[in-house]
SEZAMAR-275280 format. One line per 2 residues: number of its first residue (from 1); their letters; for each residue x, y, z of C-alpha. Coordinates in steps of 0.05 Angstrom, whole numbers, plus 5000, padded with zeros to 4 digits. Last residue first. Example, Ala and Ser with C-alpha at 12.3 -4.5 7.8 and 13.67 -1.06 7.14 Angstrom:
BEGIN
2	SA	5273 4979 5143 | 5246 4910 5156
END
This chain:
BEGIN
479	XX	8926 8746 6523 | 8942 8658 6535
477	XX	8995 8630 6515 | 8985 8565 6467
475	XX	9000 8588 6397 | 8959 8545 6344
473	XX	9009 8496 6303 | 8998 8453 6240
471	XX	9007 8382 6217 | 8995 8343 6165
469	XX	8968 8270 6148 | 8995 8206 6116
467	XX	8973 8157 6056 | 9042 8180 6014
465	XX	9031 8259 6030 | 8999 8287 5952
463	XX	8952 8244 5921 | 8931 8187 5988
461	XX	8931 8255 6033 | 8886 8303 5990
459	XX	8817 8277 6022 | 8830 8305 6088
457	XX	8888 8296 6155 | 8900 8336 6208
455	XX	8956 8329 6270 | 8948 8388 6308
453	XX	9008 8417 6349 | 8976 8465 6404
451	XX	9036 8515 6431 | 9076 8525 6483
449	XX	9141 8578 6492 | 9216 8564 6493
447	XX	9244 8625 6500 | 9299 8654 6457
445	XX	9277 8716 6448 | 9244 8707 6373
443	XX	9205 8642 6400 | 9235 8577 6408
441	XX	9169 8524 6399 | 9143 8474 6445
439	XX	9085 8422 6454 | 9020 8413 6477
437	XX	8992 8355 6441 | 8929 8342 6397
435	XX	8918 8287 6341 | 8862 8260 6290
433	XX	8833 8328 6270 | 8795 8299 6211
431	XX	8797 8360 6155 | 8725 8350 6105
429	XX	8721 8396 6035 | 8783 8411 6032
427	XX	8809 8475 5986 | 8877 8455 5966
425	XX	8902 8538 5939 | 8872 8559 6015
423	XX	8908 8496 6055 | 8970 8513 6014
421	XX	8968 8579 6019 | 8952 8577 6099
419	XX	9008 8526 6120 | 9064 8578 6129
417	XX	9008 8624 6171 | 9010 8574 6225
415	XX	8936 8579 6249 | 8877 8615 6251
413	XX	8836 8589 6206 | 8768 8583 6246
411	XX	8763 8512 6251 | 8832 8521 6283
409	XX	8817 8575 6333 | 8767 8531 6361
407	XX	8813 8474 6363 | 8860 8527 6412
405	XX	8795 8542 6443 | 8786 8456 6460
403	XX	8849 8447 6475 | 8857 8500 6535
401	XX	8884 8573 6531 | 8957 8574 6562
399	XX	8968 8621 6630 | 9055 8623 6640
397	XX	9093 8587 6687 | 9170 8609 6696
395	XX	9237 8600 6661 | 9244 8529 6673
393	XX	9303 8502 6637 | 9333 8496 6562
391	XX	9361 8425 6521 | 9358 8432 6452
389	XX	9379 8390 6404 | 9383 8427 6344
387	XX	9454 8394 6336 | 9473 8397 6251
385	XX	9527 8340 6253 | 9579 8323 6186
383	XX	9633 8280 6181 | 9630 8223 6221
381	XX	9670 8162 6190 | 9641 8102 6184
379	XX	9685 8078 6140 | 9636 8099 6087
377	XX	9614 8166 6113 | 9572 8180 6164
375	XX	9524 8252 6165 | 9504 8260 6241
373	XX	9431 8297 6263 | 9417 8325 6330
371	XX	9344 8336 6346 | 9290 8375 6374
369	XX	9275 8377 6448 | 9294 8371 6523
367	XX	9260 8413 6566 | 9289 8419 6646
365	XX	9243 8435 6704 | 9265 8366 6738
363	XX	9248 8331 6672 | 9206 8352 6611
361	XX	9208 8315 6545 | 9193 8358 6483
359	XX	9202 8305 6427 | 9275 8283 6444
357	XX	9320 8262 6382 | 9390 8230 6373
355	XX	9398 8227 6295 | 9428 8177 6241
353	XX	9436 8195 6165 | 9489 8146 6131
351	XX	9448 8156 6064 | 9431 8088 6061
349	XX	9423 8085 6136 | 9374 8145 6134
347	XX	9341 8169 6193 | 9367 8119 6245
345	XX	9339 8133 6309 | 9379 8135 6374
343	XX	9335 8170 6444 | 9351 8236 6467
341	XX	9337 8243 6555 | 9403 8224 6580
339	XX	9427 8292 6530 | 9478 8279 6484
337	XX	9539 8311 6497 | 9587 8338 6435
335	XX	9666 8343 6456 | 9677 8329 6384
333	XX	9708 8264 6407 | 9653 8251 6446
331	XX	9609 8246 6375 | 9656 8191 6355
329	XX	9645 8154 6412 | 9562 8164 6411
327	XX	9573 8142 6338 | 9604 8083 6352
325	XX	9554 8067 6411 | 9497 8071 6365
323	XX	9529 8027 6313 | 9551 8065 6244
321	XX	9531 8046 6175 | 9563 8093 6124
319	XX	9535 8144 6068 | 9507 8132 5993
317	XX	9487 8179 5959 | 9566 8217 5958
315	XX	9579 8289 5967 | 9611 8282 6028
313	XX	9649 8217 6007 | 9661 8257 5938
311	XX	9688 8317 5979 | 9740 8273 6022
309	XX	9730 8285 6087 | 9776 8347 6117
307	XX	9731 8394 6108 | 9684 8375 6172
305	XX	9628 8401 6173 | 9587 8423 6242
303	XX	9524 8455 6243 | 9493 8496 6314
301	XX	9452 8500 6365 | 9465 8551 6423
299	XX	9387 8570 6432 | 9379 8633 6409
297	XX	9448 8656 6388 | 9458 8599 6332
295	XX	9527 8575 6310 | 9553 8563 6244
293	XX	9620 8524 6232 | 9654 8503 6171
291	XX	9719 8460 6182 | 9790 8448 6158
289	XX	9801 8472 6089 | 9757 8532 6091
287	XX	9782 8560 6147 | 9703 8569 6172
285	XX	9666 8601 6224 | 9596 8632 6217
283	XX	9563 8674 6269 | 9486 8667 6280
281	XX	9414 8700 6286 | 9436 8777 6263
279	XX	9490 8764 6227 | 9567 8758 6241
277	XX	9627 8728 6196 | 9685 8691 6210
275	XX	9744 8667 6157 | 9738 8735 6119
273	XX	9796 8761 6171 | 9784 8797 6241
271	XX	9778 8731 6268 | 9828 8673 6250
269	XX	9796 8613 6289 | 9841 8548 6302
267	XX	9841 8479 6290 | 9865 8410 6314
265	XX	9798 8378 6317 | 9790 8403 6389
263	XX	9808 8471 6376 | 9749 8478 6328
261	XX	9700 8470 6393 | 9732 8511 6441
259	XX	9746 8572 6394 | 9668 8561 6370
257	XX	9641 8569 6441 | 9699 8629 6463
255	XX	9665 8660 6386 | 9595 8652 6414
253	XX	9602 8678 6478 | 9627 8731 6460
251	XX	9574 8750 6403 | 9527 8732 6468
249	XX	9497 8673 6464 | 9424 8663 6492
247	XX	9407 8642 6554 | 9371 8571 6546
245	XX	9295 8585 6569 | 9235 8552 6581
243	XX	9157 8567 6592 | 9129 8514 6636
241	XX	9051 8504 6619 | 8993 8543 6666
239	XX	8917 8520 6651 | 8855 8520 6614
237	XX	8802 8466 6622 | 8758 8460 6560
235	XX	8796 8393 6545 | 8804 8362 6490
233	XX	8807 8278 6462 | 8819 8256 6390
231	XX	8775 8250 6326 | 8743 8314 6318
229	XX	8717 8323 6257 | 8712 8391 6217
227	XX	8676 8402 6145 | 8697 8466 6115
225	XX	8656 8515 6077 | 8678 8567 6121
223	XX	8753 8544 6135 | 8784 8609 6092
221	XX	8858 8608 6127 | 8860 8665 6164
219	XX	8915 8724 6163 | 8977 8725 6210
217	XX	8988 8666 6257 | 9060 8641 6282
215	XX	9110 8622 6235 | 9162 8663 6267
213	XX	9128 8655 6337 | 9140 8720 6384
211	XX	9178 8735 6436 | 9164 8728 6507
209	XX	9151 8782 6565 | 9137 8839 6527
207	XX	9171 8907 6536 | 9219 8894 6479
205	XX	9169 8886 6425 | 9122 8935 6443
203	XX	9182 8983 6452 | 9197 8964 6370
201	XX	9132 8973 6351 | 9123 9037 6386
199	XX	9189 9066 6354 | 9158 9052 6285
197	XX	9093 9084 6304 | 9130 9148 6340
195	XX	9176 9152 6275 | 9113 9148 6226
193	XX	9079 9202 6269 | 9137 9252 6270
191	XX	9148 9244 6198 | 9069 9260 6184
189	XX	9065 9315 6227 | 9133 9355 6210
187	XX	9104 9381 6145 | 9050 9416 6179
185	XX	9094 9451 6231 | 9136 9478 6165
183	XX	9068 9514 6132 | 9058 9547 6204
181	XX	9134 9566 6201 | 9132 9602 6141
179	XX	9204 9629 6142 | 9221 9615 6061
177	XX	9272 9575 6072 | 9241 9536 6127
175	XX	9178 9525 6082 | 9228 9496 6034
173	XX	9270 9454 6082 | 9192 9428 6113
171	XX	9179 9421 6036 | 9233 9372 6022
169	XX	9235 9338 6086 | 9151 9322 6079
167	XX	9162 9305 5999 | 9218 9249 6027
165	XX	9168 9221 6083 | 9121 9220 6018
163	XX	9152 9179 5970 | 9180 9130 6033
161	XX	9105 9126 6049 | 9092 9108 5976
159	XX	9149 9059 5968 | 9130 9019 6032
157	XX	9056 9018 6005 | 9071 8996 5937
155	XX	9128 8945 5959 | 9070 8907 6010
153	XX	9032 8906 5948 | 9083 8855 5923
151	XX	9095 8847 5847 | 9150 8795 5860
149	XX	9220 8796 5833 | 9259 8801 5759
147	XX	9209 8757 5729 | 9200 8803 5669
145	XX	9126 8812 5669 | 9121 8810 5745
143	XX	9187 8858 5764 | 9158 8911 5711
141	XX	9096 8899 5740 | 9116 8923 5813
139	XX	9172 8979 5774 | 9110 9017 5738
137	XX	9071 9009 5798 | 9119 9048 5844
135	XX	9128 9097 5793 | 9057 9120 5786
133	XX	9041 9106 5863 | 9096 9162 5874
131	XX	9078 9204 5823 | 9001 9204 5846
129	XX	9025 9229 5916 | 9069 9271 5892
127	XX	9011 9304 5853 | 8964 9300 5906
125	XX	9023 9335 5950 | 9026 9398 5905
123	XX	9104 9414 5905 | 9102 9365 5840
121	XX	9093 9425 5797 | 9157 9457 5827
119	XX	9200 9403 5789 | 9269 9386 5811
117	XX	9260 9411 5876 | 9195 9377 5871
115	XX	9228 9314 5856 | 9289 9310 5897
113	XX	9260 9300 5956 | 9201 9246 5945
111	XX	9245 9209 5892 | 9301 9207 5951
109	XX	9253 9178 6000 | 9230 9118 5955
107	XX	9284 9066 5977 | 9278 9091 6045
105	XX	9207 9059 6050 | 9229 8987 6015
103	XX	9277 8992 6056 | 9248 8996 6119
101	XX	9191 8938 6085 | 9251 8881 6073
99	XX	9304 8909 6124 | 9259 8885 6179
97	XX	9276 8810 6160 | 9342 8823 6165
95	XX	9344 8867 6230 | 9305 8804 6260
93	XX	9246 8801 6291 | 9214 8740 6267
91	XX	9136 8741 6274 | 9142 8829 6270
89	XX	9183 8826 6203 | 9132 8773 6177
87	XX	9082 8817 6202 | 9114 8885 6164
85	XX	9116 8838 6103 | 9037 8817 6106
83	XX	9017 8891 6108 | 8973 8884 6041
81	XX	8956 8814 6021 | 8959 8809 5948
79	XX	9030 8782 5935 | 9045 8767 5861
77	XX	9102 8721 5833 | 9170 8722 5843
75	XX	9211 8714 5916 | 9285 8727 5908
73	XX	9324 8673 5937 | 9382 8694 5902
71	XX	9391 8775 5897 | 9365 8818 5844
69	XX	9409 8864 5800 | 9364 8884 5738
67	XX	9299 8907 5755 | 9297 8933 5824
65	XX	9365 8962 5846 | 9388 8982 5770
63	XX	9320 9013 5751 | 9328 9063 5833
61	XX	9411 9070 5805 | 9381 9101 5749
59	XX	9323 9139 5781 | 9378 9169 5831
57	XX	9421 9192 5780 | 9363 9226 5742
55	XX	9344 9260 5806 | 9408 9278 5825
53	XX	9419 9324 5755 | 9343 9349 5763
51	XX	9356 9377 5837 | 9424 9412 5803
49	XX	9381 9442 5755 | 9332 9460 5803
47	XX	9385 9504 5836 | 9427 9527 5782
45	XX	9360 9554 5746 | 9387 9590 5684
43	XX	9373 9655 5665 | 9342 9674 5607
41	XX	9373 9708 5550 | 9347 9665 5498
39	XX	9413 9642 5474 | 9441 9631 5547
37	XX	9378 9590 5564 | 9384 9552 5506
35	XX	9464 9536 5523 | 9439 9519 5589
33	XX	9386 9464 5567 | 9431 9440 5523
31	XX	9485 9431 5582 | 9432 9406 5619
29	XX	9409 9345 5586 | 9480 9325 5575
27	XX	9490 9329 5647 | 9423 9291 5668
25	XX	9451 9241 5613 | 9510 9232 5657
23	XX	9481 9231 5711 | 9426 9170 5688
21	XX	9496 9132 5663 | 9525 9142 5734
19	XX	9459 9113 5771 | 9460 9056 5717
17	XX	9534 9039 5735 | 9525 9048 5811
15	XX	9471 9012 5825 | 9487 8942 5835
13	XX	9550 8967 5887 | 9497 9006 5932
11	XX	9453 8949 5938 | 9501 8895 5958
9	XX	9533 8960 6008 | 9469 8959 6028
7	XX	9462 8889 6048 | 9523 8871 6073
5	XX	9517 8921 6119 | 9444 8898 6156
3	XX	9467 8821 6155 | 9527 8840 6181
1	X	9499 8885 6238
END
């Protein structure tokens, strides 16, 4: 829930100061308006007036939120493809990555609430439809023309529905008011439906067997005027592959796997305090002289630095040289195994970058893969290790499409949606498929499902990837 907190309150804390400055001109406003009133004899609307005082507040801590506080990372540019955030959010499934388009929708609620109590013209749904687009727009090429975020359709759509969920509540309350129950049941429709499709996604998602790919498939690459060769060998017979499993951590079992690990370089864990934090895919641990410490739920990897080498040694270009069997003694120090089935490489020796890595070997019903990676400074001392080794077993057989319909699939552009941009914005006229393997990918639950890894390679290699190819992925599981 860290990710999920920290969040808001981040949002919440950005817009106070322009949501206090649009109350206070909503009082100003009002005063004058009530010393009119007063002059003319009229009397004054406490209600809408009140309606028109939140409404101002709101709109100034809505400017503060979306043009002038962003967060790092922020994407910028223009996204076209409508829906593409609520797949990202579906690919992943995290609370994170859901907070993108379920804020986006809440976001716009109070505009849809407070504005026709605040103005009875907008109690017309066209015309809190069209105020909704209106100021959804206004902020998507604000955030383009001043850089302050990406003009995302995705944002127009969330902000719209959250527009109108919040005119549904307001004139279900008013139709309530007023005891015209027929007018209320229409009001309830639309909520009711959003929360049954939102709840269906979510009981989708836990009734299936596996997870799903983070980077798996969403919208086609356009392969039409494409030339495909097939250099390398398929098969048109389908077939069951191993589906594996590592049971995930546990918040629990995360902080008795951190305690274990710390206390064996002379350390110790102070939780409750700012030294460990929680989010929804890993815990962090640090004293902040000592060590840093994530660890991963899925699949129990995690990164390892230790504090207590000098910063310019960390810092430093140029690492250590290490032997094989030094490391692997320096590494049983940490109390870090390395799997009979990892083979030595040495990624970097300049850098002091050496790794123990297994490309999907199965055993006895046990999958080794990925990679552990050690950071050596002069002296040879080990100072940093980021272990995405993973080593899971059988979990049970699963139906996989063959080699040649996963090629298929290919040709027709449906494949890692990461590498789609790129392959669009290059535009190859002829992609060799030079490579095919089954291999394995962790999924959103933690299993360790197949896919098809294609090695590809066209006219932009020699320019852009030093004489060598690419690779994508198409899932393997069949249904």
């Amino acid at each position: 829930m860290h990710d999920f907190i920290g969040t808001i309150l981040y949002f919440f804390r950005n817009a106070i100061p322009l949501a206090l400055i649009g109350l206070a001109a909503g009082a100003v406003i009002l005063v004058m308006l009530n010393l009119k009133c007063r002059r003319e004899g009229k009397c004054f609307p406490k209600g809408q007036a009140v309606a028109f005082l939140l409404l101002l507040c709101y709109l100034g801590g809505l400017a503060a939120i979306t043009l002038m506080n962003r967060m790092d990372g922020m994407r910028t540019g223009v996204q076209l493809l409508p829906f593409l955030a609520f797949w990202e959010a579906w690919n992943n499934f995290t609370l994170q990555i859901w907070l993108n388009p379920l804020l986006n929708i809440a976001m716009f609620l109070p505009l849809g609430l407070l504005l026709p109590l605040a103005v009875k013209h907008f109690r017309r749904w066209f015309w809190m439809l069209t105020a909704g687009v209106g100021t959804s727009l206004v902020i998507e090429l604000l955030q383009y023309v001043l850089g302050r975020g990406q003009a995302d359709v995705d944002d127009l759509i969330c902000n719209v529905l959250g527009a109108m969920l919040g005119y549904c509540f307001c004139m279900l309350f008013v139709s309530l008011v007023r005891k015209q129950w027929k007018t209320a049941g229409v009001y309830v429709i639309f909520p009711v439906l959003s929360i049954a499709a939102l709840a269906g996604v979510f009981l989708t998602y836990h009734f299936r067997p596996y997870g799903n790919l983070a980077d798996g498939p969403i919208y086609n690459a356009k392969t039409k005027e494409i030339e495909w060769v097939q250099e390398c060998s398929l098969s048109n017979e389908p077939g069951p592959s191993g589906v594996y499993r590592t049971e995930p951590f546990t918040r629990k079992d995360c902080d008795a796997f951190a305690s274990e690990f710390v206390g064996r370089q002379g350390a110790e864990i102070r939780f409750g305090t700012p030294d460990v934090d929680y989010y929804d895919s890993r815990a962090f641990y640090s004293d902040h002289r000592t060590y840093a410490l994530w660890v991963y739920y899925n699949d129990h990897s995690y990164e390892y630095t230790d504090y207590r080498v000098d910063s310019e040694q960390r810092y430093s270009e140029k690492g250590g040289a290490i032997t094989e069997d030094g490391l692997r003694a320096a590494l049983d120090k940490l109390g870090i195994e390395i799997p009979a089935a990892a083979s030595f490489v040495i990624a970097d020796e300049r850098a002091g970058r050496y790794a123990f890595r297994a490309e999907c070997v199965v055993e006895n019903d046990v999958l080794t893969n990925g990679e552990l990676v050690c950071w050596v400074a002069e002296g040879g001392i080990l100072y940093k290790v980021d272990n995405h080794l993973s080593v899971s077993t059988l979990h049970g057989n699963a139906a996989v499409i063959s080699s040649q319909e996963a090629y298929e699939r290919l040709c027709a552009g449906q494949f890692s949606w990461r590498d789609v941009p790129m392959f669009n914005y290059l535009s190859p006229r002829q992609v060799r498929v030079t490579d095919c393997k089954l291999e394995y990918m962790t999924d959103s639950k933690g299993f360790h499902q197949p896919v098809y890894l294609f090695t590809l390679s066209d006219e932009n290699d020699a320019a852009l990837r030093g004489g060598t190819g690419w690779t994508t992925f198409v899932p393997a599981l069949a249904g």
